[in-house]
N, C-alpha and C positions, 0 to 999 in steps of 0.2 A: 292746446291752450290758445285763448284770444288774445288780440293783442288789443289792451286798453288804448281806445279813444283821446285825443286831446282833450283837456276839460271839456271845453268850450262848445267841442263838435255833438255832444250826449245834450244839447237845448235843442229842438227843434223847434222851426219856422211858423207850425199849426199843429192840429190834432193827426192831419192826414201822414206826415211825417214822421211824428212821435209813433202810432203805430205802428207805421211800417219798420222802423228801427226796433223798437221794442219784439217786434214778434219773429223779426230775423234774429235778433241775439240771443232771444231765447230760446231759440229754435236752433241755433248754432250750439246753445250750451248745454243742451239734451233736455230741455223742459217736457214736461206734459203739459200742452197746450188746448187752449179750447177757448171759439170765440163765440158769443150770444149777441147775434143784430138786435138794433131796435127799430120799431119803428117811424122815428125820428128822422130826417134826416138834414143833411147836410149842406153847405152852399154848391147849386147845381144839381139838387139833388143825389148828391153823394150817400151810398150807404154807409151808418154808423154801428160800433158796437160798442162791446166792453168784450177785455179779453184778459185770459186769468193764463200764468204759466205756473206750473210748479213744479216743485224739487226736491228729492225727500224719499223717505219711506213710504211705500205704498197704503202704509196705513199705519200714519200716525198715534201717537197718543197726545203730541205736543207739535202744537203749529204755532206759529208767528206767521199773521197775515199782514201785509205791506197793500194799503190801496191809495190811489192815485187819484185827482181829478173828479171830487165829487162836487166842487165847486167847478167845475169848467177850465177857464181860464188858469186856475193853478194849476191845471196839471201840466203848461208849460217846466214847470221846474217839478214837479212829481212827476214826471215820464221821465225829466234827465234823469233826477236820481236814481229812477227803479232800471232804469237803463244801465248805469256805472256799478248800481249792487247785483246786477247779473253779470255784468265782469268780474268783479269778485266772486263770484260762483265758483264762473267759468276757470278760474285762475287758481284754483286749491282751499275753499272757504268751505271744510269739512264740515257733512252734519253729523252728528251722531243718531244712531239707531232710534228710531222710535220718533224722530223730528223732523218734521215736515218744513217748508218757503211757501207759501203762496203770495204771487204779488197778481193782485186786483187793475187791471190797465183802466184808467180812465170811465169812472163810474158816471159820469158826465160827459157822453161823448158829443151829447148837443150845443153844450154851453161851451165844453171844450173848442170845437167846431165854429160855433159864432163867433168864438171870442166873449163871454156871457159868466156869469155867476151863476145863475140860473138855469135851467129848464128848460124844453120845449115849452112849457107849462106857466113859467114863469118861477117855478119853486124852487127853494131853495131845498138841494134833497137832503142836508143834514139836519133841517128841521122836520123830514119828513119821518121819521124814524120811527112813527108812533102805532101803540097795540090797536090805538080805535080813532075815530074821526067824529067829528071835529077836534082839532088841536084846542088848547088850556085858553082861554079868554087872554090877551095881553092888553088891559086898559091904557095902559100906560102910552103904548105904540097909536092909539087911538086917538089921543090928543096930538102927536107929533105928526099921522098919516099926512095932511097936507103940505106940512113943510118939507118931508121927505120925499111924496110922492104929487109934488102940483101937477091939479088936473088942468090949468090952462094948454092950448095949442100953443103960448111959446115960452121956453123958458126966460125969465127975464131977471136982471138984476136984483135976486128981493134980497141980497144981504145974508143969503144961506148960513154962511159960516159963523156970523154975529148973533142971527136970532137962535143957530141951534148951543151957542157958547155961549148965552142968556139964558136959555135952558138950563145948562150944566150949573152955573150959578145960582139958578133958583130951587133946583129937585138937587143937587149933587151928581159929580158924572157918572159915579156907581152908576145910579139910578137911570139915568136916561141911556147909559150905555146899555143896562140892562132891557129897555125897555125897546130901543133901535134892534140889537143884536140877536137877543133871546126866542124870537120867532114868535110871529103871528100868524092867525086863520081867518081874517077878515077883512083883506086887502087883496086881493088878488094881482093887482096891479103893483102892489107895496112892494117895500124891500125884505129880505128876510121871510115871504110869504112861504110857510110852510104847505098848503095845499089842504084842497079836501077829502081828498083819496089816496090811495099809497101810490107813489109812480113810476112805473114801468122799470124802470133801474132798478129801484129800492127792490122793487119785486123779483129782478135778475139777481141783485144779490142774494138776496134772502133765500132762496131758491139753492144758487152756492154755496150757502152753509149749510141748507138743509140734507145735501145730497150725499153720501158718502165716498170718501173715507171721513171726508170734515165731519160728519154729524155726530162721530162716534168719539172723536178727540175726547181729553182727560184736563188741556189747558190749552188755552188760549192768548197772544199777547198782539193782536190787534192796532197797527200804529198807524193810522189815516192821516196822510202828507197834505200841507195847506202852505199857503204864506200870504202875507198881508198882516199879522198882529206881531205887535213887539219892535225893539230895538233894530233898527238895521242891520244884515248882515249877521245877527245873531238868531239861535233859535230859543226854542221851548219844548217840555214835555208837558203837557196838559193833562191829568188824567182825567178822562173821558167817562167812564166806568170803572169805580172803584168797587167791592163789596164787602171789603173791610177795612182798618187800620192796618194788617198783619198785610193788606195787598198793597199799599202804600209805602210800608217796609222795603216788600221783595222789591217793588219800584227802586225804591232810593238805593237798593243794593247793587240793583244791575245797573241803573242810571249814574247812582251820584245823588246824594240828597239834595245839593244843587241845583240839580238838573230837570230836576220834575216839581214844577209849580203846582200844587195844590189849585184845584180851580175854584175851588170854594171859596179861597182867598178872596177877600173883601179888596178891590181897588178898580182905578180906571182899566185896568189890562183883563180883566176877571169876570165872567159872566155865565149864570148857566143857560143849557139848552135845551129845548123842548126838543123832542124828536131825532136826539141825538143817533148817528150809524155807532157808534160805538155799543150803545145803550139797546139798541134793535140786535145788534150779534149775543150780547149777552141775554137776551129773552129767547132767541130761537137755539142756543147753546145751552140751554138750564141745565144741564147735566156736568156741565165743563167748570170749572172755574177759570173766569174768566177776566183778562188785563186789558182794556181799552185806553188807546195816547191820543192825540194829537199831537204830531211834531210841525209844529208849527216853526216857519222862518219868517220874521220882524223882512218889510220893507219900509214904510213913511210912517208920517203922525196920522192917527184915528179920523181925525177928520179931514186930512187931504183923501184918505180910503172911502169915506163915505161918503163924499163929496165927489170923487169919482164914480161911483157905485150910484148916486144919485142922480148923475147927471148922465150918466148910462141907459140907465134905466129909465130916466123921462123918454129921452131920443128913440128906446124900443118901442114904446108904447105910441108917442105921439110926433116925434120927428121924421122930416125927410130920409127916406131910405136912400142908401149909395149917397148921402150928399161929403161935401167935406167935413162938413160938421161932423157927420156919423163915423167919419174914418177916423177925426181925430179924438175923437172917444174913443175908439178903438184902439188909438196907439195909447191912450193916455191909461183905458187899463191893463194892458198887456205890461205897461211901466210898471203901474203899480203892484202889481199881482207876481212878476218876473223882471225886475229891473235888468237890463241889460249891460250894465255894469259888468268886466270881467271877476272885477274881485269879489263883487255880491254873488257871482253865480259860483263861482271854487269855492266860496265861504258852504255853500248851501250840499255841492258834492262832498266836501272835505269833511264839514261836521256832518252829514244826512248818514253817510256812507260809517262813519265812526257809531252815530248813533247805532245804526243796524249790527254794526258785530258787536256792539256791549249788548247786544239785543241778544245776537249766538249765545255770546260768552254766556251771559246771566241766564238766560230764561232758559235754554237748554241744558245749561251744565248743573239747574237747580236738580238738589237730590231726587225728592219724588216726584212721580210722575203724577 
């Protein structure tokens, strides 16, 4: 039996860290493990990967896949957590026959590594999701591209937060959230750039499910960890890929009708997405029936996020490297993305770790297979 960690100690300092922890623990807790480098790499040139542990029956009918860090930067707090649900494991968290764990490590080990939302690439990989290329035209992003992505050498005072909340007031924030968020293909430089090609991750993963035992599952519950959207210190269940009302149901059963916001839901917090990972396992799964989440955990208001993510993102593109500028962008999204907060980060183990055994309880203990 392991002996669980202080909260506190399950955050690691970078990506280099959070692996090394994650792949001891699971390696202590009798995973089957397997790592896939990229060819990306790291500050110093550091070798990067993605690395999968799993736990289970050797050949599932029912998996619950856990992945971390396809935004980079979040998977400061997606490493704690899949970190603390392998102590859980490790500590008597019975599976039954026929049910598989796989937790996904840091699907973003580059963005992870920089500190980065993004890509070696610059993309965002959960808009990369998609069966064909180019992604869906987003016009809407097309009017905003300069105010979120100015192409001057420096950034300067232009009043960001007031012309893009003139914005909101003129289209509605639905609308411009939808059109910031939802991902684009014709910005390379932009935010939210989905890309022109599928990339290298996307293509690791996809690969992972395609491989067996995964390819032969019967169901699927799919919960890709993020944070940045929503209430402080609170979370969300998003459904990602629904494929009916009746999957929506079993949702609210296992969750709590509460607990799982509809994302179709019309409001400022509600957006869909093009290229969604959720939406890519359930196309390479067609056989399965399939539950894709987002658990999302709430840090600031939307536009302190974008606003961050903005101003990141110019500095990648066109700011002094190593200056201090660049470092405190760096602290300023590692805030936002992972506040370091102790009670915002127990919030995140407390409820993450609850989330995942209603995850046992429900999706395993459902009658068929």
């Amino acid at each position: 039996m392991n002996a669980p960690q202080s909260a506190l100690a399950y955050f690691p300092n970078d990506y280099f860290a959070a692996r090394e922890r994650f792949v001891a623990l699971a390696g202590r807790a009798g995973a089957n493990m397997s790592a896939y480098p990229l060819a990306a790499r790291g500050p110093r040139s550091a070798p990067l990967s993605i690395d999968t542990a799993y736990f289970g029956d050797p050949s599932p009918s029912r998996l619950l896949l856990v992945s971390s860090g396809i935004h980079g930067v979040e998977g400061l707090a997606g490493s704690a957590l899949q970190q603390r649900y392998i102590d859980e494991l490790a500590n008597g968290l019975a599976l039954r026959e026929g049910c598989g764990i796989l937790l996904v490590h840091a699907l973003n080990p580059y963005g992870f590594a920089w500190l980065r939302r993004a890509n070696e690439n610059n993309v965002d990989l959960n808009r990369n999701g998609l069966p064909t290329f180019p992604g869906p035209a987003n016009n809407a992003y097309a009017k905003l591209a300069t105010l979120l992505s100015p192409r001057s050498s420096r950034l300067r005072a232009d009043f960001f937060t007031a012309r893009l909340l003139l914005c909101a007031l003129r289209y509605g924030p639905h609308t411009v959230l939808q059109a910031v968020a939802g991902g684009q293909y014709a910005f390379p430089q932009g935010l939210f750039y989905g890309g022109n090609e599928r990339q290298e991750s996307i293509r690791v993963f996809a690969n992972i499910l395609a491989s067996p035992p995964i390819a032969r599952i019967r169901r699927l519950l799919h919960i890709d960890l993020h944070t940045g959207l929503g209430a402080y210190g609170r979370y969300k269940l998003l459904p990602a890929h629904v494929q009916d009302d009746s999957a929506l149901r079993d949702l609210g059963t296992w969750f709590g009708d509460q607990a799982v916001a509809a994302s179709r839901r019309r409001g400022v917090g509600a957006y869909e997405v093009s290229g969604h990972i959720g939406a890519l396992s359930a196309r390479i799964l067609s056989e399965a029936r399939v539950y894709a989440l987002t658990l999302e955990f709430g840090t600031y208001s939307l536009l302190r996020v974008i606003s961050c993510l903005r101003r990141e993102n110019w500095l990648h593109h066109h700011g002094p490297k190593d200056s201090a500028l660049s470092q405190r962008s760096k602290t300023e999204i590692v805030q936002c993305f992972c506040p370091k907060a102790p009670r915002w980060r127990r919030q995140v183990l407390e409820q993450g770790t609850a989330v995942l055994k209603q995850a046992c309880r429900g999706f395993f203990a459902a009658a068929s297979a």
